[in-house]
N, C-alpha and C positions, 0 to 999 in steps of 0.2 A: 504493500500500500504506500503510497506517495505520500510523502508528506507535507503539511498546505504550510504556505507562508504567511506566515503569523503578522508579521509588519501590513501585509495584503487583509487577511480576513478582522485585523482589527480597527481598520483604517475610520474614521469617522464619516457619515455620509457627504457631510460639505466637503470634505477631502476627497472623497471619492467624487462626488462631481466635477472640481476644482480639476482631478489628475485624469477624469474620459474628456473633459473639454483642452486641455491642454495636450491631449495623447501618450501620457507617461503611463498609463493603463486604461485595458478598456473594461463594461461592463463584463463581457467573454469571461477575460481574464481572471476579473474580481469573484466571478462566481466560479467559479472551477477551482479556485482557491479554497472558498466556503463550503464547496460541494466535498474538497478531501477533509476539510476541517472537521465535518458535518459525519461520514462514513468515520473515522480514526475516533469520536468520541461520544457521537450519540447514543452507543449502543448502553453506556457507561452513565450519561446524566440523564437520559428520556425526556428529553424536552421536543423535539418532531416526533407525530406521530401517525404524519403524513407526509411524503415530500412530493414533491411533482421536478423535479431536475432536468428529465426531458423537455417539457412544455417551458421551462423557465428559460434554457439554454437556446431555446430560439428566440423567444421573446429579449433574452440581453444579445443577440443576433442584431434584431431589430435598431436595438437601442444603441449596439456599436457603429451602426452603421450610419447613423445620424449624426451623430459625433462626428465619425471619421469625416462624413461630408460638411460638417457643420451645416448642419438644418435645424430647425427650431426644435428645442426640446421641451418635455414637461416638467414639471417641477420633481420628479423623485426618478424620471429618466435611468434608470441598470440599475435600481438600489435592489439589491437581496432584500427583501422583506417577510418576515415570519406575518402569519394572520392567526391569532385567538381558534381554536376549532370551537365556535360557538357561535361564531355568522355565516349564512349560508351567501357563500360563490359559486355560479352560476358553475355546473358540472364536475363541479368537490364535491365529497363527502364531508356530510355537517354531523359529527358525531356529539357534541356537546358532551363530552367526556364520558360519555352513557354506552352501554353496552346495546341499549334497548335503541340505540337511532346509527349503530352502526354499518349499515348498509344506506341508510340519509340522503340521498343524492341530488342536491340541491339544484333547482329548475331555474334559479335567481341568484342575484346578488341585493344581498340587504344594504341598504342605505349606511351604514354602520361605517363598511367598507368600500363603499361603490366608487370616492372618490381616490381610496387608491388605489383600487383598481385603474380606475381612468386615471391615473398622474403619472404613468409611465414606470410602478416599481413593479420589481421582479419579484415573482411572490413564489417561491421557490419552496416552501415547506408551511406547515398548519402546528403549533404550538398547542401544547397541552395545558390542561385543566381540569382540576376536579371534576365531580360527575356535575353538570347541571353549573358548574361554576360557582359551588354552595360556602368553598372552605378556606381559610386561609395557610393550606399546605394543598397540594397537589399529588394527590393518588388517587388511581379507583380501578374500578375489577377491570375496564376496558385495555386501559393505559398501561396499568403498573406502578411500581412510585416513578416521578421526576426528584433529582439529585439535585445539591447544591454543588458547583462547579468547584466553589473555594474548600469546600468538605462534603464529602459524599455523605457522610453520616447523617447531613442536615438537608432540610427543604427548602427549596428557591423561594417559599414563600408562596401564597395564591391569593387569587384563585390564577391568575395570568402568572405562575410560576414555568411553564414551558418559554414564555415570551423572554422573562427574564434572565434564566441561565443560560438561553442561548445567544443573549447579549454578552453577557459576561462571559460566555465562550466561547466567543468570536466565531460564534453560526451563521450569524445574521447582521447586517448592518442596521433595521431598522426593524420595530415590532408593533403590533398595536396590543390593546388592554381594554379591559373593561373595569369599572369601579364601582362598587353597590355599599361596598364596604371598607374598602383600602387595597380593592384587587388590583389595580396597577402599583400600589406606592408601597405596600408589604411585601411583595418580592423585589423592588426596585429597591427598596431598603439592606432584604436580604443576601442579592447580587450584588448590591455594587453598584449599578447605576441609577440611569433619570428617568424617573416617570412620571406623567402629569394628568392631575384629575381637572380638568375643567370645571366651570363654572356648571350645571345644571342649563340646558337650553343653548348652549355653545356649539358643541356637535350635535350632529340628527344621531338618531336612532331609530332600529325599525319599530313598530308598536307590537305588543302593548309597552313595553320596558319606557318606549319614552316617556308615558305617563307617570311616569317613577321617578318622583325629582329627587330619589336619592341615587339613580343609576345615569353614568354617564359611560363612555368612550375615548380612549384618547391613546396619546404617543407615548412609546417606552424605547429610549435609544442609549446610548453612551455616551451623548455629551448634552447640555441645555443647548445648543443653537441646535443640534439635530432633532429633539423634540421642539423647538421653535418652528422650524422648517416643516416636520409632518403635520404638527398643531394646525399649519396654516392652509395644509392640505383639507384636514379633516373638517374645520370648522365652517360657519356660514347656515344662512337660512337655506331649509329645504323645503321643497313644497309637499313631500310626503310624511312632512315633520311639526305639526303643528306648534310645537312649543319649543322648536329655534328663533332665536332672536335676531335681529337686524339692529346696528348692520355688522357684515362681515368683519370681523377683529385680526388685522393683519399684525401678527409679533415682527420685531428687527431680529434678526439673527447675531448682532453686537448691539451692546450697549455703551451708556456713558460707566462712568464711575460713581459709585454712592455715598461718595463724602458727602457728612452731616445728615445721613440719614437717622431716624432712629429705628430703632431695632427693641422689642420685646421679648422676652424668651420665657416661655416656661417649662420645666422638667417635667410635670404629669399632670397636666389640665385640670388638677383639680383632685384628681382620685385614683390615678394609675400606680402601679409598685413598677419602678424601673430598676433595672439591672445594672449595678454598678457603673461596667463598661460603657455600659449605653450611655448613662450620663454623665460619665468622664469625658466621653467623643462628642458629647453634645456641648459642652462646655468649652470644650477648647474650639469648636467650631464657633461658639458665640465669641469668641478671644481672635478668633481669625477676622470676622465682619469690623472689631473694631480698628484691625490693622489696616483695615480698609478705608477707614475713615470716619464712621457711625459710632452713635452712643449704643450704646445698649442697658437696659434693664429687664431685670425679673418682675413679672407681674403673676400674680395670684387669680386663679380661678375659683370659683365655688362650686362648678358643676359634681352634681352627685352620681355616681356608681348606679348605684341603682333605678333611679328613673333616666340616664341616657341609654344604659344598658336595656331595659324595658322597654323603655321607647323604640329604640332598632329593632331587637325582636320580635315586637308587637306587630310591626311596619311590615319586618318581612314576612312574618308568619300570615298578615291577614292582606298583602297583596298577591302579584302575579312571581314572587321570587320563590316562596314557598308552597301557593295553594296549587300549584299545579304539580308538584309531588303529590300532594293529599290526593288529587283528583284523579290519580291511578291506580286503576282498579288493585286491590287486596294483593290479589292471586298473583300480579304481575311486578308488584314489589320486590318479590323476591333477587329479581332481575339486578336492584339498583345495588348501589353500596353501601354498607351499614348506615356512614352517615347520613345517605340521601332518604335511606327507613326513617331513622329519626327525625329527621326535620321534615317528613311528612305527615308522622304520628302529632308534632307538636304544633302544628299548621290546623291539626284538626282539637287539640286541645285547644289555642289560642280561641277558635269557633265557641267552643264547650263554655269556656269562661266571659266572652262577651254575652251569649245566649243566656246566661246565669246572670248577668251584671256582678262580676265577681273579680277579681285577679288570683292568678295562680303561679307558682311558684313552679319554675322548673328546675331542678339539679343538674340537669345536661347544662344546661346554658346559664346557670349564673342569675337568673333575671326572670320576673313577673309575666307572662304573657297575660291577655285579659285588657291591654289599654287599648282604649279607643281610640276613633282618630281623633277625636279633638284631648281627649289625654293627652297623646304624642305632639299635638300641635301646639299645645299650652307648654308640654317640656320644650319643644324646639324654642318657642318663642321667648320665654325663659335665658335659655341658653344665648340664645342671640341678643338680647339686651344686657346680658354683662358683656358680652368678648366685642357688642361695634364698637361703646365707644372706647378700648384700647386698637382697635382695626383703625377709625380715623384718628388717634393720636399718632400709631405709630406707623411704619413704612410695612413692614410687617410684622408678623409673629414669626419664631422659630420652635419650634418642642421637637422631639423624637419622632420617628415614625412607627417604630415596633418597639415595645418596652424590653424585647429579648433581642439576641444578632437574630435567632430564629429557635427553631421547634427541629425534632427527631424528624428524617424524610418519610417514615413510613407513621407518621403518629395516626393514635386512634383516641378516636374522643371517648370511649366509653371508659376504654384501660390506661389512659394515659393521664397525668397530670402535670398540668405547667407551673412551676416551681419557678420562685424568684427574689430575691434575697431571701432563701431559706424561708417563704410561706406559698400554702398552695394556694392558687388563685381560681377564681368560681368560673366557672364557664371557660375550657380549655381552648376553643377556637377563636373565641376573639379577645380573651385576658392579656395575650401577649402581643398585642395589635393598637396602638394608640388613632390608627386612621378615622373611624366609623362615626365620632361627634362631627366630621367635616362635611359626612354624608347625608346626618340628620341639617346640617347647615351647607348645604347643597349648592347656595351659589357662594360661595366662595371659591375662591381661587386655588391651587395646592399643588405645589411641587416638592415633589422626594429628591433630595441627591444624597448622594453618600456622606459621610461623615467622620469614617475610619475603618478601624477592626476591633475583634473580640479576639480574647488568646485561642478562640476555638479556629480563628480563620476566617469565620467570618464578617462580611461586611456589617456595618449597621449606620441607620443613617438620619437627616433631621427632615422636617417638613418645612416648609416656607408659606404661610399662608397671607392671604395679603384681603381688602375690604371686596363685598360685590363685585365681579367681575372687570376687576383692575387685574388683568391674567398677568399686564406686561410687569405688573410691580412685583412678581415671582420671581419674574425670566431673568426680570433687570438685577437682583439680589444673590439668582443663584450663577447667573451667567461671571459675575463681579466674586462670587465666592469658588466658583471652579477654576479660575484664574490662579488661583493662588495653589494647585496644587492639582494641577488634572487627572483624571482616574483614565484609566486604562490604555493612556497614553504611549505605553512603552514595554516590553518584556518586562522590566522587572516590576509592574503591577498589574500581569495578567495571572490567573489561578493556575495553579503547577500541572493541572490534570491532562495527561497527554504527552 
């Protein structure tokens, strides 16, 4: 087996644009790189679990030969790009990490990804995810486990954990993500790189999910201008999208500098237990922003554990995230993975305890099912009038992204427990995940970068959240914060495996 050129399969996408328009490499090249990168280690992290190579290898055909003539190109023109297995492209299999939609062969392209489809990237392989895109780690009977690239023994993170290790090991130049709950920024945490939840109403989405202003769509790459670059792909009003907004929000791919910015930080929103590590890397990252030129301070939240935690699983259990588990017949359950049984069984409790006027307490999850939606609306609302007005004092906020680097790759919610300074934490799937109050707060803004390591090897990383749909005052914080110290820039901070 040949072996791929690392300096080639890790190249950033604006680089690899920059080096087909100049002829120092073409798209061919770049993927036939990716393609031995992809054979020598996927067998080993399972992050594709789909590839298409033939069909991609003509389409950057296409795309070198535009270059070579210089003719007008699209905006993601040869990029290798991984897609989520959870939106259907028109003649893929759309397995949604499910056993039971494995043969799927999708008649469409969903809106999700339609535009990068049309922008000219190479969509070379389908990224894995839990069943249903339910967890925040990545296995299921279909798949298998997905690996963490930097430690096998760990998970990339999910539920978009395929997308993310195959960034981090240099499979892919560019990925997409989905986010309901911290599924782009909990693996982008966990790998190593960037990933960005948009605002609520930024990207389309096919329905029903659009209706779901805690789920959105967006970019996961290796550097903030390359999630800049796909962002401006993805985003914009759709017309099959009722609840995108106008007008279209085009990001720069550079910025100025953010001297006298101020800067906010907090270590656990209020009620999270974080892991030493994690908040040693998060601190010295705030220590980095002010060598930038920004103040920074610690601000205190009050959000409570228990009704944000309630509030999200109330959310998902009584919309289209979980009731459509519930709504499969008994007998055909058996099909799914433990944890997609469970989160269908308690889809139908959450029922049980509204029809009661009651709340109920689950031990799986940590948290109350039983609220309604003006419960939930009363905690959102809540919640959002303590953190706007630190959001208009300061430029943004900074916190953690995951209170762990991560979780066991193969964990199981029923047998496993997330332990963290020495206490065990309620609800194993998202106790170790600080993403999901940005989800209940849906338009805000939210980007993942990295922020260091763990003595396990792995990444871990902060959030950047900034007011309503100010995307740019992210990009412009974390674009000014990757400056000082770029990830995956170079052999000696790519992951050993291979």
């Amino acid at each position: 087996m040949n072996t791929a050129d690392l300096e080639i399969c890790y190249l950033s996408a604006n680089e690899a644009i920059k080096k087909f328009k100049n002829k120092s490499i073409s798209p061919v090249e770049l993927l036939q790189e990716i393609i031995k990168r992809i054979e020598s280690i996927n067998p080993e992290i399972n992050a594709f679990n789909q590839l298409y190579f033939e069909k991609a290898l003509k389409e950057a055909k296409k795309s070198e030969d535009k270059y070579f003539s210089d003719a007008l190109t699209l905006p993601l023109d040869g990029l290798p790009t991984a897609i989520k297995d959870e939106v259907s492209i028109d003649g893929q299999i759309n397995t949604m990490g499910s056993q039971m939609f494995k043969n799927n062969l999708s008649r469409h392209t969903d809106i999700d990804v339609e535009r990068i489809v049309n922008s000219g990237a190479i969509i070379h392989a389908r990224s894995t995810c839990p069943e249903f895109s339910l967890t925040s780690f990545t296995h299921s009977i279909l798949n298998g486990v997905s690996k963490n690239p930097w430690n096998l023994n760990f998970s990339p993170g999910g539920s978009s954990g395929g997308s993310g290790a195959s960034l981090a090991a240099g499979m892919t130049t560019i990925a997409t993500g989905s986010d309901i709950g911290g599924s782009i920024r909990i693996p982008a945490s966990a790998c190593g790189i960037v990933g960005y939840k948009p605002p609520y109403g930024r990207n389309p989405i096919a329905h029903p999910f659009n209706l779901d202003h805690y789920c959105v769509v967006g970019p996961m790459a290796r550097t903030v201008s390359d999630c800049a670059l796909m962002q401006n792909v993805m985003c914009g009003p759709h017309p099959n999208d009722i609840t995108t907004i106008s007008p279209k929000k085009t990001l720069s791919l550079d910025y100025e500098n953010i001297k006298g910015w101020k800067i906010a930080y907090s270590l656990d929103l209020g009620f999270f237990e974080v892991d030493e590590t994690v908040e040693k890397n998060t601190l010295e990252a705030v220590e980095k922003f002010k060598t930038l030129g920004a103040s920074v301070n610690e601000i205190k939240l009050n959000w409570k554990k228990e009704e944000v935690d309630s509030t999200c699983y109330s959310h998902y259990a009584g919309g289209a995230f979980f009731r459509t588990l519930a709504e499969v017949p008994e007998d055909e359950r058996q099909e799914m993975t433990e944890y997609a049984q469970m989160y269908a069984k308690l889809s139908d409790l959450h029922f049980k305890a509204i029809a009661e006027d009651k709340k109920i307490y689950s031990d799986e999850l940590g948290a109350y099912l039983g609220y309604t939606s003006r419960d939930c609306a009363n905690v959102a609302g809540e919640m959002y009038l303590e953190i706007s007005p630190i959001l208009e004092e300061y430029d943004i906020l900074v916190c953690p992204t995951n209170c762990l680097p991560s979780v066991k790759a193969d964990m199981d919610l029923k047998k496993d427990k997330v332990i963290i300074n020495n206490k065990v934490q309620e609800g194993p799937d998202v106790s170790w995940c600080m993403s999901y109050p940005f989800n209940i707060l849906g338009r805000l803004p939210v980007l993942a970068v990295p922020s260091g390591f763990s003595n396990l090897g792995v990444p871990t990383g902060i959030q950047l959240v900034s007011k309503a749909f100010c995307d740019e005052k992210v990009f412009q914080g974390g674009y000014n914060f990757e400056k000082l110290d770029p990830w995956l820039n170079s052999k000696e901070k790519w992951p050993l495996i291979g």
